[in-house]
FINUTI-932376 format. One record per atom (N, C-alpha, C, CB): residue in one letter; z, y, x. Coordinates in steps of 0.2 Angstrom, whole numbers, plus 5000, padded with zeros to 4 digits. Glycine has a CB too. Example, Ala and Ser with C-alpha at 12.3 -4.5 7.8 and 13.67 -1.06 7.14 Angstrom:
<sites>
a503949725066a503949785062a503949845066a504549785057s503549895064s503649955068s503950005064s502949975070
</sites>
This chain:
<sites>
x494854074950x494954034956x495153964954x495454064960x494853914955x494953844956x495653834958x494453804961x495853784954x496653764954x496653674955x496953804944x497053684959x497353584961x497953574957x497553554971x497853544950x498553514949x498453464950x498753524945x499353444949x499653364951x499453314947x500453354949x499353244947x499253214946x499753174942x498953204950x499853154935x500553114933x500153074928x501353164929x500453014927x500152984921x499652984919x500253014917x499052964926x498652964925x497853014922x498852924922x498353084925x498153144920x498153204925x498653154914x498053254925x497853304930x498553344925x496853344930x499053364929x499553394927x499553464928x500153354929x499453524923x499753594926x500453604927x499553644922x500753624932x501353654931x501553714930x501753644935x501653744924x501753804922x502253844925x501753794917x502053894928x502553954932x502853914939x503353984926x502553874940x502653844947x502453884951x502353784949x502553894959x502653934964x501853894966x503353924970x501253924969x500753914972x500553924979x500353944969x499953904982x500053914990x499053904989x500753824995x498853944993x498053944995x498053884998x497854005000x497253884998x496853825001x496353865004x496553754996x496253865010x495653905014x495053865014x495853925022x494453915014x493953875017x493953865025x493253905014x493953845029x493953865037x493653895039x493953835041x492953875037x492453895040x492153965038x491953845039x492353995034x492254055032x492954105031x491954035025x493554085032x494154105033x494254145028x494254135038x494154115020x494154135013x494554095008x493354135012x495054105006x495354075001x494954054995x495854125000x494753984994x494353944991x494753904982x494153894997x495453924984x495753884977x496553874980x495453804975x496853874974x497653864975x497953794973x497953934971x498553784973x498753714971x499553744970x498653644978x499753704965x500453724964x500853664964x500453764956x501453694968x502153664970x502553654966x502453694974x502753574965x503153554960x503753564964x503053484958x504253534960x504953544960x505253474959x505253584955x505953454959x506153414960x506153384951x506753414965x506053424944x506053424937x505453384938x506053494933x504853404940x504053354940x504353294944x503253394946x504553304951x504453224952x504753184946x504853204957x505253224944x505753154939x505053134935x506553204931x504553174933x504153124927x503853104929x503753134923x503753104936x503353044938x503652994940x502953064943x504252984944x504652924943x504652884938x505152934945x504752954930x504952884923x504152864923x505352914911x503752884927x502952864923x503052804926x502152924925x503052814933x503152744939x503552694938x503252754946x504152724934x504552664933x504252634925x505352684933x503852654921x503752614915x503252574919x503352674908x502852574922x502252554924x502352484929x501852624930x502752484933x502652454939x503052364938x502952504945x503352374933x503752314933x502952254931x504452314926x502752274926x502152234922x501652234929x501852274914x501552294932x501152284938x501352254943x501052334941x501952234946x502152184950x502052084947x503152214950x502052094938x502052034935x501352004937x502052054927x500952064937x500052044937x500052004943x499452124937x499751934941x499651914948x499151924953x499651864948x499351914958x499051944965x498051954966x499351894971x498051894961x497251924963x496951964956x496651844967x497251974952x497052034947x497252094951x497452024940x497652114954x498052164958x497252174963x498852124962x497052114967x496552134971x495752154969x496552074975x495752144964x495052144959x495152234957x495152064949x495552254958x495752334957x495452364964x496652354956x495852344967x495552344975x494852324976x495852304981x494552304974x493952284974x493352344972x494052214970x493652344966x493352404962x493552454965x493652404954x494052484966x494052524971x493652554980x494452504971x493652504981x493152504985x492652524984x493152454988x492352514979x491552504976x491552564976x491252464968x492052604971x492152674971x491952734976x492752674970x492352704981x492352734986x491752754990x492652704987x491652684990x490852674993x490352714990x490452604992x490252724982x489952754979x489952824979x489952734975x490652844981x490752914981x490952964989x491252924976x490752924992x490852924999x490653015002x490452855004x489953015000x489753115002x489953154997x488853135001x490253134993x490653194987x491253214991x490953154979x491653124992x492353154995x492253195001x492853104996x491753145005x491653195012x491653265014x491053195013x491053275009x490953365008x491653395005x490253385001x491953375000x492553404998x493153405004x492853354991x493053355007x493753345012x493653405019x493953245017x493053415019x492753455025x492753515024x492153445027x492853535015x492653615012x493253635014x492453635004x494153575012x494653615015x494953585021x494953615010x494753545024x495153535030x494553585037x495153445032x493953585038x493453605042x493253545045x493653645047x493453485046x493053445052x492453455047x493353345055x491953435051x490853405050x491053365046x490253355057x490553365044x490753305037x490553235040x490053335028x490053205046x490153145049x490653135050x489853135053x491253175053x491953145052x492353135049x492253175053x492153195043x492453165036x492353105032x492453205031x491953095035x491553035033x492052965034x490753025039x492052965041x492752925045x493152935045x492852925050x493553005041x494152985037x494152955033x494353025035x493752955027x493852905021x493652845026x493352935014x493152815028x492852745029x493452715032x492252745035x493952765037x494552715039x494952695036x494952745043x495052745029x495652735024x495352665021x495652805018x494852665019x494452625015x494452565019x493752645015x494352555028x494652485029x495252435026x494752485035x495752495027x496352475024x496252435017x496852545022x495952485012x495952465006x495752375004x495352505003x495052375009x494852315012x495352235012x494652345019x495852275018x496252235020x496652195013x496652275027x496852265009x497252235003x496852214998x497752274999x496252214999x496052154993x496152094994x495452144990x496252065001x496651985001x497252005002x496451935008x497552004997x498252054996x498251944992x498352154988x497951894990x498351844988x498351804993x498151824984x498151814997x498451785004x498651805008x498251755007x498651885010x499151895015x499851915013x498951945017x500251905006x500851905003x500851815002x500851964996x500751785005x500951715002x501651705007x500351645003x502151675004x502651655007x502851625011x502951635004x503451575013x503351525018x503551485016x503551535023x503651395015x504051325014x504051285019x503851295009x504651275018x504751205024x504951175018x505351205031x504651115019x504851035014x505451005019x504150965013x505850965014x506250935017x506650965024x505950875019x506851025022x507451045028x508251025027x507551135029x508350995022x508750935023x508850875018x509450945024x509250845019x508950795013x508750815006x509450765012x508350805005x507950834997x508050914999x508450824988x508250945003x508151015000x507651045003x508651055001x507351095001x506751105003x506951215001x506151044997x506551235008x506751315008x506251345007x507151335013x506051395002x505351455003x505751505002x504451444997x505251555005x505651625004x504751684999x506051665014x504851704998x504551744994x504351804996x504851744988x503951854995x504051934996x503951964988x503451965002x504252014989x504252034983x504252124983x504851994979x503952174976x503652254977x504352254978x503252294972x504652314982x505252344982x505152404975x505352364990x504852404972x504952464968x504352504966x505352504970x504752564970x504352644969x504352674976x504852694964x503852664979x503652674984x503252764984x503252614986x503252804991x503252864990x502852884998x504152904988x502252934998x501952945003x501953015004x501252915002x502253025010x502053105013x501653125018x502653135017x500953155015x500753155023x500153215025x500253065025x500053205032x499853255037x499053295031x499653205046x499053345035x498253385034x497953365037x497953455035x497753335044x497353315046x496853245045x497553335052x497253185040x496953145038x497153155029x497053085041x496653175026x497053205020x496553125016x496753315018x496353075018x495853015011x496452955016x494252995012x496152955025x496352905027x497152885027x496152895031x497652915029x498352925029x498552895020x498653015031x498252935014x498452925009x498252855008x498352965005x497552825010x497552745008x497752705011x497052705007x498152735017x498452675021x498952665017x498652685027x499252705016x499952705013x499852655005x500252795011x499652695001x499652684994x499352594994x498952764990x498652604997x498252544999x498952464997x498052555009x499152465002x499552425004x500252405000x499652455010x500352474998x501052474990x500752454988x501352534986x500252464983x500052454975x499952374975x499252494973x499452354980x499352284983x499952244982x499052294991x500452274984x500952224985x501352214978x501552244990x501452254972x501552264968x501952334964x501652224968x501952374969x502252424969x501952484966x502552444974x502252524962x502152614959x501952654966x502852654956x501552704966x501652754973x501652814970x501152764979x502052874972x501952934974x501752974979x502252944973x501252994978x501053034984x501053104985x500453034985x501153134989x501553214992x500953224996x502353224997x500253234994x499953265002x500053325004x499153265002x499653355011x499753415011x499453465008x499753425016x499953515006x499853585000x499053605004x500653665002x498553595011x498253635015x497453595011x498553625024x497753525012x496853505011x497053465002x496453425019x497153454996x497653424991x497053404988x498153454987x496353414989x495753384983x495653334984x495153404981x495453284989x495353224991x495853174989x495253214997x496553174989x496953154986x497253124979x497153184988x496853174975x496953184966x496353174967x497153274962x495753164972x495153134968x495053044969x494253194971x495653014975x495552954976x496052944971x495652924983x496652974969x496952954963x496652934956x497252984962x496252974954x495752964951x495452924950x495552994952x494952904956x494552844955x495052764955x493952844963x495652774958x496052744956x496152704949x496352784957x496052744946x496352734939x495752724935x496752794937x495352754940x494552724935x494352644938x493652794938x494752634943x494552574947x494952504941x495052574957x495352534937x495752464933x496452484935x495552384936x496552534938x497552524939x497752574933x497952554948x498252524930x498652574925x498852634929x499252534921x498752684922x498852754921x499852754924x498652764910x500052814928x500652814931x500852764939x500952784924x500252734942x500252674947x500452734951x499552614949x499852784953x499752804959x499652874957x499052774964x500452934956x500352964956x500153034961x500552954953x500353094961x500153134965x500453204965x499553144964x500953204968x501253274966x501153324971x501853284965x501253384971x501153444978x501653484979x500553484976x501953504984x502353534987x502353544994x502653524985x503253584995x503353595001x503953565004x503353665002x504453585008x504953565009x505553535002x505053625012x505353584999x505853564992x505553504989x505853614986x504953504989x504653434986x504953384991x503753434985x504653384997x504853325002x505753315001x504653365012x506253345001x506953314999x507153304992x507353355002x506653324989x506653294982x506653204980x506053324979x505853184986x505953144986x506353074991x505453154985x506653124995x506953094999x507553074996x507053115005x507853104991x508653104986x508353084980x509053184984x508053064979x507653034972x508152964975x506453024973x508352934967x508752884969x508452824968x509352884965x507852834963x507052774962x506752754965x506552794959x506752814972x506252774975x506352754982x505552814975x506052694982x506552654986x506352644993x506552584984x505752694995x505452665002x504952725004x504952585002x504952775008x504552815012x504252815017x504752845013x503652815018x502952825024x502652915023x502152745021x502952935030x502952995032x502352975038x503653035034x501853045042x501753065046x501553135046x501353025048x501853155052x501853215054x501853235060x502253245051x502253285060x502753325066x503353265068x503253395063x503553275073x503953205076x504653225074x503853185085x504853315074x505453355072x505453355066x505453425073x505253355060x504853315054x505053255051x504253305055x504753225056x504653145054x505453125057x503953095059x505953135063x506553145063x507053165057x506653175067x506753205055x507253245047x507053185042x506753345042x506553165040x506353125036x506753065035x505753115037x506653015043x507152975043x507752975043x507052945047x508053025043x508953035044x508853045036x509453115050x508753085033x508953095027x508653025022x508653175024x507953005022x507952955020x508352885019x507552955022x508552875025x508852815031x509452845026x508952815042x509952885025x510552915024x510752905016x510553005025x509952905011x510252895004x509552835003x510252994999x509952775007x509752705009x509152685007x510252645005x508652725008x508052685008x507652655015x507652725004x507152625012x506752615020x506252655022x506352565020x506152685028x505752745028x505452725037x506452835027x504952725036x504352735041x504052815045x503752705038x504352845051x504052915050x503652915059x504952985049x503052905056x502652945062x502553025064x501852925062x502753015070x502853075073x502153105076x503453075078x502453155081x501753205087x501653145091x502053285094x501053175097x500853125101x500453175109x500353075096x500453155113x500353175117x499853135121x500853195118x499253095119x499053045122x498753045129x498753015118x498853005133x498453015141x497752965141x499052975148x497452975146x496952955147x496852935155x496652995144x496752865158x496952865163x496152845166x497552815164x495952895172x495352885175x495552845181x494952945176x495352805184x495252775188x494952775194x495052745186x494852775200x494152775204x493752755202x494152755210x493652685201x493052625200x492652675192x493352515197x493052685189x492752705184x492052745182x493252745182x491752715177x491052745174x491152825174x490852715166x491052885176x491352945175x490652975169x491452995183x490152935169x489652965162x489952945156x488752935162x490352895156x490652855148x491052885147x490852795148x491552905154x492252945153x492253015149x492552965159x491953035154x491453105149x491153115142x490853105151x490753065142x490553065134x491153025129x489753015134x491653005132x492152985128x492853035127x492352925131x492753045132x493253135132x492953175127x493153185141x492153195128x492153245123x492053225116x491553275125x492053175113x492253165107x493153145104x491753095105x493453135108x494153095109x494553165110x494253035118x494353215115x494753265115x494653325111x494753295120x494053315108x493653375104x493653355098x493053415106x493253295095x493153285090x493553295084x492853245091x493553345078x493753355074x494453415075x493953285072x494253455079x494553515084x495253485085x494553615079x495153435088x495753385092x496553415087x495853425105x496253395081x496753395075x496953325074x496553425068x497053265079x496953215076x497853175081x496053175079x498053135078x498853105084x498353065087x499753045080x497853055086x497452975091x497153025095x496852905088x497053095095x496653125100x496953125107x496453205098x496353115112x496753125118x496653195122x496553065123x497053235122x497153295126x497353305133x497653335123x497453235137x497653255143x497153195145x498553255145x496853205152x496753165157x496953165162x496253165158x496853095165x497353095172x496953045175x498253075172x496653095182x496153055186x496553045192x495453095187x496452965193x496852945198x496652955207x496852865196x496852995209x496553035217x496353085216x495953005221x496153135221x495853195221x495253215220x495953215226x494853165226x494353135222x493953125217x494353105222x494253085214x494253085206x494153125202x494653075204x494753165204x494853225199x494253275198x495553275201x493953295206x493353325207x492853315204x493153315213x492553245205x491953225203x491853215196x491753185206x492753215193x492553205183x492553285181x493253165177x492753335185x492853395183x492153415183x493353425189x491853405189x491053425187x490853385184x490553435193x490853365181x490453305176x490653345169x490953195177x491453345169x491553375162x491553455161x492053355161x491353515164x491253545162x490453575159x491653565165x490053555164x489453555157x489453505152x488753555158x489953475153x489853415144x490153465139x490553315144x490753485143x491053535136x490653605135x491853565137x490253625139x490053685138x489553685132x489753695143x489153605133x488653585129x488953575121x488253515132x489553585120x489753555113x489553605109x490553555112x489353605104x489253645098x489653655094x488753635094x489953725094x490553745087x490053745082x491053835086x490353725076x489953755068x490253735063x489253745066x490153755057x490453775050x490553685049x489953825044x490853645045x490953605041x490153575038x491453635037x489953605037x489153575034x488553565039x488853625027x488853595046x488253595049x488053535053x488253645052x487553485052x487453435055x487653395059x487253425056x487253475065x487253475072x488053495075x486653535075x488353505074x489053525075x489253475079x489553535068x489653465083x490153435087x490853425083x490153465093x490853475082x491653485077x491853565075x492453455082x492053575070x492153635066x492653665066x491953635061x493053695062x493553755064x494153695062x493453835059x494653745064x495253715064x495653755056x495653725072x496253685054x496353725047x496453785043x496653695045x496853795046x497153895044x497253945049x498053915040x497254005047x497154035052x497854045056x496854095050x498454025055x498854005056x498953975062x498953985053x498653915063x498453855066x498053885070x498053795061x497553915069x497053945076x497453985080x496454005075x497854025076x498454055082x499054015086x498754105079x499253965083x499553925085x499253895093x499553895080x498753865093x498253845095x498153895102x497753855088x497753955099x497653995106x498254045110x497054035104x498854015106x499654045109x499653975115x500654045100x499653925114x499553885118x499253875125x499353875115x498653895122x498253915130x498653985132x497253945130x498554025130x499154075134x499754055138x499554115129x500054005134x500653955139x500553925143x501053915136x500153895143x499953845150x499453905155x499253755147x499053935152x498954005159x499654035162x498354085156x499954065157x500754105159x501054025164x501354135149x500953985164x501553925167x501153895173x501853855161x500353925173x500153915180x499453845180x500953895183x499253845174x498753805174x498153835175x498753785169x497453805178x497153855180x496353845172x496853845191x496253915170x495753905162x495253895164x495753965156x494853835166x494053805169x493853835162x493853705171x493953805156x493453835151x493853885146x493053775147x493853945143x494253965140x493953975133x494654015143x494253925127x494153935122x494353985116x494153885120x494654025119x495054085116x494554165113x495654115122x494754155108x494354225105x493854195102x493954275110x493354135101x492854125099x492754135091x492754065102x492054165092x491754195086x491154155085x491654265087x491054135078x490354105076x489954155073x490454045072x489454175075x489154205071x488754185065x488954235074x488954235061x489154255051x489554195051x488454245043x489954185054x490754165052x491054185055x490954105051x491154255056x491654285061x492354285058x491554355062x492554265053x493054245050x493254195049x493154265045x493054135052x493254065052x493654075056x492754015054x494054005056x494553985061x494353955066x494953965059x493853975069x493853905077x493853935083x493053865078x494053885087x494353895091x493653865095x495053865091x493653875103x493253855107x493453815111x493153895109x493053775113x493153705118x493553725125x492353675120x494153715127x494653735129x494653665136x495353745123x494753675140x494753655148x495353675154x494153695150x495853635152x496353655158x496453615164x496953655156x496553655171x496653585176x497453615180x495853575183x497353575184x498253595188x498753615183x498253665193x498953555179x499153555174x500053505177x498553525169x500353535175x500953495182x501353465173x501753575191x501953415175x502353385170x502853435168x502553325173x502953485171x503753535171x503453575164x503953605181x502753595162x502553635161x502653615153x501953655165x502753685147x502753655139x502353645138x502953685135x501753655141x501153665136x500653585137x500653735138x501053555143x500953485143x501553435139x500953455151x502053445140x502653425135x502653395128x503053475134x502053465123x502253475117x501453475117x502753535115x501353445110x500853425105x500553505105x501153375096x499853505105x499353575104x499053555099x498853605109x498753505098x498553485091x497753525090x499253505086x497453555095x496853585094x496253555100x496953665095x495853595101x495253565103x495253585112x494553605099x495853575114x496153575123x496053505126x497053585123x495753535131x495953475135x496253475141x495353435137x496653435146x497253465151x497153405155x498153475148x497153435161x496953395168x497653395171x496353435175x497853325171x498553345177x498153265180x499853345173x498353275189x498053255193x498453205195x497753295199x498553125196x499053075199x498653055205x499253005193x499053055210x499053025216x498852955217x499653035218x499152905213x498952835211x499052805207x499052785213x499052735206x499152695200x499752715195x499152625202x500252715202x501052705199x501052755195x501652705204x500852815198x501052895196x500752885190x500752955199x500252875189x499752875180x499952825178x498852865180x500252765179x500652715172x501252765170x501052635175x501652795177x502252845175x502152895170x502552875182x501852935171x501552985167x501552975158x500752985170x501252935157x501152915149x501952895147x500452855149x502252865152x502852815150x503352835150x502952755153x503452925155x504052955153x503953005149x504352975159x503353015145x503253085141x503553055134x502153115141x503953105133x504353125125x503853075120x504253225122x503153095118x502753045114x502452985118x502053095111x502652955112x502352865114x501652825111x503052805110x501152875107x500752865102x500252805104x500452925100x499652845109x499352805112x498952825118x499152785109x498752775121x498552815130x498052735130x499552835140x497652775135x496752745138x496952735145x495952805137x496552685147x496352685153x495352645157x496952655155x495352715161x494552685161x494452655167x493852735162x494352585168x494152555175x493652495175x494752545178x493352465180x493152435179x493552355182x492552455180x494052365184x494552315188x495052285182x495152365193x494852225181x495252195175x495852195176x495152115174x496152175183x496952175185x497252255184x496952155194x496752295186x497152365186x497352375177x496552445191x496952345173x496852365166x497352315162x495952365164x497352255165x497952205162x498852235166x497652105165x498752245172x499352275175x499552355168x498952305185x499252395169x499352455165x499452435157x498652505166x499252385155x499352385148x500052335146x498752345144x500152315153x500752265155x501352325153x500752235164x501252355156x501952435160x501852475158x501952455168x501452505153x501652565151x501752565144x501352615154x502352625143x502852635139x502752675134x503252655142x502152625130x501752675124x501552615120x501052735128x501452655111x501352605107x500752575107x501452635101x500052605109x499452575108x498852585114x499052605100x498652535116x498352535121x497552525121x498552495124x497052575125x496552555123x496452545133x496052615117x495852485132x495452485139x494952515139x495252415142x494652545141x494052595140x493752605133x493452565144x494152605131x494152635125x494652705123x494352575121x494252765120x494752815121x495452845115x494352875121x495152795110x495652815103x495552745100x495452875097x496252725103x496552625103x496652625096x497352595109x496552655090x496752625082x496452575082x496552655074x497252525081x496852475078x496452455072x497052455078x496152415070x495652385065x496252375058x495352305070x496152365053x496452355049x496952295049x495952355044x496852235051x497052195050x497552175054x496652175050x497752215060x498152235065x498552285063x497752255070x499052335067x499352385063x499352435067x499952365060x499452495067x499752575070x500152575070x499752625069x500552605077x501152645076x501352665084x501852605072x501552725084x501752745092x502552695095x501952835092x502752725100x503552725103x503752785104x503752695108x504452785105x504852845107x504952895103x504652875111x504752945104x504453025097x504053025094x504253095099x503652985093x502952965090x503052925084x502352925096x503752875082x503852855077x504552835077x503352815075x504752835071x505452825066x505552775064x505552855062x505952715065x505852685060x505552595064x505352745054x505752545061x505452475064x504952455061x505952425065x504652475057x503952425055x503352505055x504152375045x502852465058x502252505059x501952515052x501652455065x501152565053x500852575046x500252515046x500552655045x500152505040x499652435037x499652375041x498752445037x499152325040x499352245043x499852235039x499452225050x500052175044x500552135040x501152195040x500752055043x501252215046x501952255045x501952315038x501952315054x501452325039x501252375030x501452325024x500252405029x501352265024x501552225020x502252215019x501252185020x502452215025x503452205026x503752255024x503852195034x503252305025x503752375025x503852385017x503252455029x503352365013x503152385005x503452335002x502352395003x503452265006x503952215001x504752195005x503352125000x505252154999x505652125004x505752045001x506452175003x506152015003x505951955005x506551915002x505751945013x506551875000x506851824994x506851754997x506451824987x507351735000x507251635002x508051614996x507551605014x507551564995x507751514991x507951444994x507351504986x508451414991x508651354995x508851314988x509351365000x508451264989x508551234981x508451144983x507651264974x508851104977x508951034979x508951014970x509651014985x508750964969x508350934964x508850854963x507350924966x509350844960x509950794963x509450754958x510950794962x509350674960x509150614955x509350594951x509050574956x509250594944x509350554939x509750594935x509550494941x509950574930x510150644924x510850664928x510150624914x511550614930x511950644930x512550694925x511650654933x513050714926x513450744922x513450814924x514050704923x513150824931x513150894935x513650934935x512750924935x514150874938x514750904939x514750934949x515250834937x514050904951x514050924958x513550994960x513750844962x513351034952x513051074954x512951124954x512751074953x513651154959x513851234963x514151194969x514551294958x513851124972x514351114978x513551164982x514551004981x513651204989x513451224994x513051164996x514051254998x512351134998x512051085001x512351095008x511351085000x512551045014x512651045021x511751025022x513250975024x511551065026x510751065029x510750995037x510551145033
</sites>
């Protein structure tokens, strides 16, 4: 059986007599390879690896730093249907998705090759007499990445992207579920020009994760997960003083309008709620059509859209979206719908039990349809994280700004109309991190940054953009005055008055 080991040093690391954990295929519901779980004794070699490494890498000036990134990219580009296919054999999304995982990661990458002008400092000349103030940014260290299954290429280059760029070591924790895309962008990593020890790769579980949260090296943490999770993360992180970014669940709304296009809504719903068996925090699982009305005429609109969706394996073209990751997960998933029918929701489409045939052992789930879906209920509360979609019906405007703004997750929420005022009003007032106007999954563009409010994230600086650069560097002002002429300098430890 095919084995994932860790990554240290530039090297494919075995840990001998380490505890192991399966990697399924999804689509076939077959144990494909295992990956072994370090301990907190590995991380230590990978911290002295990152700590030999990173000072001389912080030295290297910024656009040798970017000329790695550069190469990188190329990499990437060039190996884009390898990773694809790999990230899809163990996660399940179609491989055009996986496609879009990596591409997104890859914007990032993008963004940090102008890593020499997006780290330039600031100066004011003459803020008082002769004196003159710049402040600097500088790598905080040893920077450390935890993150989700469901983006197993893009989450890791956001993160790493943005560290290395700035001058910092990384260690990366992906998830034990999908771990080859991870050790294979490390890889090209290192084939890209970054010294051997930059961007390592370890694997584990819980023990790994507080290993590196008590790690005394490493100086700064970027989680995404669970928001219960990403809470643990930040207290213990926050506790043994480092800086720690933790995206959480999400729950995102979608606000229909009257005026609204209901063919676009439609065709945007069914990619936005399904696409990638709605494993995504930017997926949107709830709509909220504003009137009764409304609600009616998107309801018939959307149940042959979803009917028309095609389940299928990870390699199949034609697919819409493929199985969800373990079988675990599928039960999880279809305990779910059980809760929202048990609490009174009514099941328009019911995606439970679904079988693909010759892959009656996959894990997928069917295209799931809920309406009369009220706010009391858990199964609107709480992240499902599968290929569901949930109708809860708002009366008016007010009710559907209210909606998104009092729900636990803050990630991100849509709205479809064709009324500028209604669409500048709603982006005004509600109480959520990212906003899209007819648009169903508001990420922003590289150059810009992510991050929810409320339960959706931890922590005061978002992921990539500039905030990704604050988060990975800290900042150094200098106040310096140059007295004339040679002097005895006897006046130089007086304090300058500005």
């Amino acid at each position: 059986m095919r084995q994932v080991h860790h990554f240290i040093d530039g090297k494919a690391y075995p840990q001998d007599g380490g505890r192991k954990a399966d990697i399924w295929n999804p689509s076939t519901g077959e144990v494909q390879a295992q990956v072994t779980l370090g301990d907190a004794a590995l991380l230590d070699k990978a911290v002295a690896s990152a700590k030999a490494v990173q000072p001389e890498w912080a030295a290297t000036n910024p656009q040798k730093r970017a000329r790695v990134m550069f190469r990188f990219k190329e990499l990437i580009e060039a190996n884009m249907q390898s990773l694809a296919e790999l990230l899809a054999s163990e996660h399940g999304k179609v491989v055009d998705d996986a496609k879009g995982d990596v591409q997104r990661g890859l914007e990032v990458i993008e963004y940090a090759c102008g890593i020499p002008q997006v780290a330039k400092g600031e100066h004011t000349l003459g803020a008082g007499t002769g004196i003159d103030v710049y402040s600097m940014r500088q790598p905080i260290g040893i920077g450390a990445g935890i993150t989700p299954f469901n983006f197993p290429a893009m989450i890791p280059m956001w993160m790493f992207g943005m560290a290395t760029a700035a001058g910092n070591a990384f260690i990366l924790k992906p998830s034990e579920r999908d771990p080859s895309v991870p050790v294979r962008l490390a890889e090209l990593f290192i084939e890209a020009g970054a010294p051997e020890g930059l961007l390592q790769v370890v694997h584990g579980d819980k023990e790994m994760v507080d290993a590196i949260l008590d790690h005394p090296d490493i100086a700064g943490v970027s989680f995404v997960g669970s928001s219960d999770i990403a809470h643990y993360v930040y207290r213990r992180g926050a506790d043994n003083g480092k800086r720690v970014q933790a995206m959480g669940g999400a729950k995102n709304h979608g606000i229909v309008m009257p005026d609204a296009d209901l063919d676009q809504v439609v065709n945007d719903l069914a990619g936005a709620a399904f696409g990638s068996a709605g494993e995504r925090c930017m997926a949107l699982p709830v709509v909220v059509p504003v009137g009764e009305d409304t609600a009616e005429r998107l309801k018939a609109k959307l149940i042959p859209a979803i009917e028309a969706l095609r389940v299928g394996v990870s390699t199949d073209p034609d697919a819409h979206y493929g199985p969800v990751v373990t079988p675990e997960h599928k039960a999880r998933v279809e305990k779910w719908i059980d809760t929202a029918e048990a609490e009174g929701a009514e099941v328009v489409i019911d995606g439970r039990g679904f079988s693909l045939q010759g892959h009656e052992q996959g894990f997928f789930v069917g295209p799931t349809l809920l309406d009369k879906v009220t706010t009391d209920m858990e199964s609107y509360k709480e992240e499902i994280f599968g290929p569901v979609l949930q109708i809860v019906r708002a009366k008016d405007f007010e009710e559907a700004v209210r909606l998104p703004s009092e729900h636990q997750y803050g990630n991100g929420v849509a709205i479809f109309t064709r009324n500028g005022h209604a669409a500048r009003e709603f982006a005004a007032k509600v109480n959520v991190g990212m906003v899209g106007v007819n648009v169903p999954i508001p990420v922003p563009v590289s150059y810009h940054t992510f991050g929810g409010w409320k339960r959706s994230a931890f922590g005061d600086t978002n992921q990539y953009g500039t905030e990704g650069l604050k988060f990975w560097t800290k900042v150094k002002t200098v106040t310096q005055r140059w007295p004339d002429g040679g002097g005895d300098g006897s006046n130089a430890f007086l304090i300058p008055t500005l």
